[in-house]
C-alpha positions, 0 to 999 in steps of 0.5 A, a space after each residue: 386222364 390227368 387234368 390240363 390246364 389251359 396253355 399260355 404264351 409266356 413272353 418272359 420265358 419265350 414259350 408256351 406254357 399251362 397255367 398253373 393251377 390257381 391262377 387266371 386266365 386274362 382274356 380282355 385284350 383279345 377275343 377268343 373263340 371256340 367251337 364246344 363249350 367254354 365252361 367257368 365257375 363265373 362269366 363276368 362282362 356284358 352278355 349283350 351278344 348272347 342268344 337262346 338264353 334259356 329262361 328257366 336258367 335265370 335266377 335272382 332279380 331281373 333288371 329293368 328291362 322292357 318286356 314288350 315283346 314277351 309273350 306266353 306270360 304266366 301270371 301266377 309267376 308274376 310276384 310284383 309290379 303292376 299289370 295295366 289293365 287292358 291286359 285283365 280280362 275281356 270287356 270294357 275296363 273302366 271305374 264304372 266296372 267290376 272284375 268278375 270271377 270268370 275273368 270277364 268285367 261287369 258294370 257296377 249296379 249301384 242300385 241295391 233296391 233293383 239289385 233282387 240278390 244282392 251278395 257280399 264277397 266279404 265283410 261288410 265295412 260301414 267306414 264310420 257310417 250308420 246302416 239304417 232301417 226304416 219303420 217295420 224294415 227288419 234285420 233278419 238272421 239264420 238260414 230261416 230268418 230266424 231272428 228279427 230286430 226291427 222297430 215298428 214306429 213306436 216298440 223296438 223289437 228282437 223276435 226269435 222267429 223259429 218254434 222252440 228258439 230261445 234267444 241268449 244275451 251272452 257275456 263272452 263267446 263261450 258256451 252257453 252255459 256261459 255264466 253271464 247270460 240272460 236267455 228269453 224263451 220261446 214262452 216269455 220266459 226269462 232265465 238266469 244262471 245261479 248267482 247271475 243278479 238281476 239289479 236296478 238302480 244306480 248302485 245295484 240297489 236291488 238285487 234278484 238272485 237264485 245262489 244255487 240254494 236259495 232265492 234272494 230278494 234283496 236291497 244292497 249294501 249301498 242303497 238308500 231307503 227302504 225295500 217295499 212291496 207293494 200293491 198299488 191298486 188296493 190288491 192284497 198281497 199273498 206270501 206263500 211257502 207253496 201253491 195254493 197254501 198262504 202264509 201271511 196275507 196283508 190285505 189293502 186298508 183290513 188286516 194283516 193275516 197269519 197263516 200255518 199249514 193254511 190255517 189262520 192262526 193270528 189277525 190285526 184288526 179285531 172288534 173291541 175297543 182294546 184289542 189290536 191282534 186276534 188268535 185263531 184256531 186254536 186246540 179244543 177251542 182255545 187260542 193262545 201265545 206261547 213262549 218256549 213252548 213252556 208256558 201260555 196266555 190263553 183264552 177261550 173268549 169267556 176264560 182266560 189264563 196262564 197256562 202250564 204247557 208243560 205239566 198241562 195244570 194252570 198257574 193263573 185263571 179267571 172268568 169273565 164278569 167272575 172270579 180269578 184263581 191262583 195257584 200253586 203247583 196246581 192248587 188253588 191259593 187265592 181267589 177272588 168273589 163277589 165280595 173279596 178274596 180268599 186265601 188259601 195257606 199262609 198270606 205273608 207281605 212287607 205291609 198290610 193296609 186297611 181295616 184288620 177289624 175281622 182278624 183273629 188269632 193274631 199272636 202278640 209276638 209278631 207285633 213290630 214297629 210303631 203302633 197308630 194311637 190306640 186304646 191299650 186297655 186291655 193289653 196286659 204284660 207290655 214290655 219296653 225296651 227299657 235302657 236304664 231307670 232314675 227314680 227322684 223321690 221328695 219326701 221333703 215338706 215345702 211351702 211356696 209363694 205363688 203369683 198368678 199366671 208366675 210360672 214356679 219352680 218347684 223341688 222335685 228335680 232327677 236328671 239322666 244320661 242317655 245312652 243313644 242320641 236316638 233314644 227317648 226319655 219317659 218322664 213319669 210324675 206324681 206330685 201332690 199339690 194343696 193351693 191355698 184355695 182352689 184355683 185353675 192350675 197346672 204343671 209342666 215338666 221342663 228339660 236342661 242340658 246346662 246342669 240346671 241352670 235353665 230349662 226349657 220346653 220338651 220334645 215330647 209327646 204326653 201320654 197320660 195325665 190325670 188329676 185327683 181329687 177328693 170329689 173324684 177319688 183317691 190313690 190308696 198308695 199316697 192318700 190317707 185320711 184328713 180334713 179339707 181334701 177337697 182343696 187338695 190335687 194329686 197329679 200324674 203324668 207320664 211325657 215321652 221326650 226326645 233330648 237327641 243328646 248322649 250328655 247329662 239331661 235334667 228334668 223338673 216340675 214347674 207349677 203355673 195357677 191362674 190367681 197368687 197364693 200358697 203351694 204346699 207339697 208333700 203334706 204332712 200332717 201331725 196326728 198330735 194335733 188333729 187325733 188322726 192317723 199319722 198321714 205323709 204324702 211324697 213326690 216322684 219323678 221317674 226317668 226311663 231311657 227307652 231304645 228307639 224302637 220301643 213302642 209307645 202306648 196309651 191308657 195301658 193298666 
């Protein structure tokens, strides 16, 4: 069937006419009624005059409207807005009261202690508020109260009431194997995850730990002072490696003991008035301390010694109240007795000191440096070191006037240039002397570094010096015969001087007499007058320049 279209009247047109698709149909100036259904995609106006409305049809928000003569609510549909309370429940509803689950109202007890099984529908909110436990009133949780926090008046306690129960402080809610947590066994025992410190002080100054390898005791890296372990109550202190075997015991006010494989093997506090530390236990009755497991001092109590550990010899051994050895290679080189030392091979040193009265065989060879001032009679084929040699000889005849206690000059004069201002001069003289008459005299050789011009006293040390007289003797080589000899003085002497000079040095025989008269040197002797043998005596002056390392003898023939 085709569509219609409600019919107007059109009054431009003077007819009826369908509405055209579109447009609307007015009904505000006049009522209009129908017996069926009116139906339209939107009513507009008021619906006051509707009836049977059926609610299911509404939608959207309901206006403000009184709803007092509703019945048949259901509340669950109720989404806001407030229900008066008179309409909740049966029972009296005041602020003394309380909604019940089975929909009826209970007067509050506000008397908990009355209150036999007191319950909470929720969590509890102290709303700022503390919840206070007398004396001995304890907190219990789980299903068997199986822990107990309470205080008992003087100790605060947390209890793990149920047998086996370990009681675990835990960082976090994880498990527990949770790495910060400390747990307290049924036994009192407490225990630690690895590398979980127990740490006191301020700073962690002390720190306990297992690493998972190791265990630690030990003092951080801010803490000040010292780490001690101590015993207060005059107990020793034991550490040991395992049960039941020591290892260093520190005994309170005694000694300190060392122990391996439970076997003492060093202790403090030993008898003697020395000794400090004491060896025990050792191989075959000898203690001792090694190093590098080479070489040990050792001691039995008697003997003691170094010891070769290695190719099991001593190197060094002695005795109490007895003798010491040492040795080479195990061989005995030198050893002590009652009444000195035997020398085994060959003793060598930079120096010796002491007597060598008992020495033989000693080989002249050898024989270096500065002898002392000994008696060289009997050394034979000396040789020094001798640089350069001055011979003087005054052949010369000469008489002088002398006066008493007037030192005089006499001819025999030579003169030398040292080689090295280190080296030393040896001054040789034999003169021939006849005074007027016998006096006191003497000669002295004297030195000049000026040519000659003056001289002075040597730095030198005398040798040998000998008078000869007829009284006492003779020297074939300058003597001969003649008359009146007993006035007559052959001198010799031998001086070691120290010029400390390379310049030309020069050296003269000055002659000094208690009493004035006349010297003559040289004697000569005219056989044509006495009948005798012709008789001529000369003076000679010798100056050797000996190298400072040269040794200086006496009395040598």
């Amino acid at each position: 069937m085709a569509d219609r279209f409600p019919l107007i009247a059109n009054s431009s047109a003077n007819q009826i006419q369908e509405i055209p698709s579109g447009d609307q149909l007015n009904l505000s100036g006049n009522n209009i009624a129908n017996a069926g259904v009116i139906t339209a995609t939107t009513f507009s106006g008021s619906g006051a005059s509707l009836t049977n409305l059926p609610a299911a049809q509404l939608s959207g928000t309901a206006a403000a409207i009184n709803g007092s003569n509703i019945t048949n609510l259901n509340g669950s549909a109720i989404a806001s807005g407030t229900v008066s309370v008179a309409r909740i429940g049966t029972g009296t509803k005041d602020t003394t009261t309380f909604y019940r689950g089975d929909g009826t109202f209970q007067v509050v007890n506000t008397n908990l202690v009355a209150d036999s099984s007191p319950q909470l529908g929720g969590n509890l909110d102290t709303n700022g508020s503390n919840i206070i436990f007398e004396d001995n009133n304890a907190a219990f949780f789980g299903t068997g109260s199986d822990l107990k926090v309470y205080h008992d008046g003087s100790n605060n306690f947390v209890e793990a009431r149920g047998v086996g129960d370990v009681t675990t402080f835990k960082t976090s809610n994880s498990s527990a194997a949770d790495t910060g947590a400390l747990a307290i066994r049924a036994n009192g025992d407490t225990s630690r995850n690895d590398n979980i410190k127990a740490l006191f002080g301020n700073s962690d100054d002390l720190q306990i730990y297992y690493s998972g390898s190791n265990s630690f005791i030990k003092q951080g890296s801010g803490a000040s002072g010292n780490l001690y372990i101590q015993a207060d109550n005059s107990s020793d202190i034991y550490v040991r490696p395992v049960p039941s075997e020591d290892g260093i015991i520190v005994k309170a006010n005694g000694s300190i003991e060392l122990y391996e494989n439970n076997t003492l093997k060093l202790k403090t506090g030993v008898t003697g008035d020395y000794g400090s530390i004491q060896l025990q236990n050792g191989k075959n009755g000898w203690q001792g301390v090694s190093f590098g497991g080479a070489t040990v001092i050792m001691s039995d109590g008697n003997d003691i010694g170094f010891y070769n550990d290695t190719d099991n010899e001593w190197i060094l051994y002695g005795s109490r109240n007895a003798g010491v050895n040492i040795r080479y290679n195990n061989v005995i080189r030198l050893q002590t007795t009652s009444s000195g030392a035997t020398v085994t091979g060959t003793l060598t040193a930079n120096t010796f000191s002491g007597s060598g009265a008992s020495l033989t065989s000693i080989p002249a060879g050898q024989l270096t440096g500065a002898l002392p001032a000994i008696s060289g009679s009997n050394l034979t084929g000396i040789n020094q070191n001798i640089v350069q040699v001055k011979e003087y000889v005054c052949r010369d005849f000469e008489t002088q006037s002398y006066s008493g206690n007037v030192q005089m000059a006499t001819q025999l004069e030579g003169h030398i240039t040292p080689t090295s201002s280190s080296n030393k001069i040896r001054i040789t003289v034999c003169a021939f002397f006849m005074p007027s008459s016998q006096h006191n005299s003497s000669f002295q050789i004297k030195r000049s570094t000026n040519g000659g011009s003056s001289y002075g006293g040597l730095d030198a040390t005398v040798q040998s010096s000998e008078n000869v007289s007829r009284a006492t003797g003779h020297i074939p080589s300058l003597w001969g015969r003649g008359h009146n000899w007993s006035d007559n003085v052959n001198s010799i002497a031998t001086v070691i001087d120290s010029p400390n000079t390379t310049g030309q040095t020069y050296y003269r025989l000055f002659w000094i007499s208690n009493d004035s008269g006349t010297l003559q040197t040289n004697y000569n002797y005219n056989t044509s007058q006495t009948g005798n043998a012709f008789c001529k005596t000369v003076s000679i002056l010798r100056l050797e320049e000996i190298a400072s390392s040269a040794v200086t003898l006496t009395n040598i023939t």
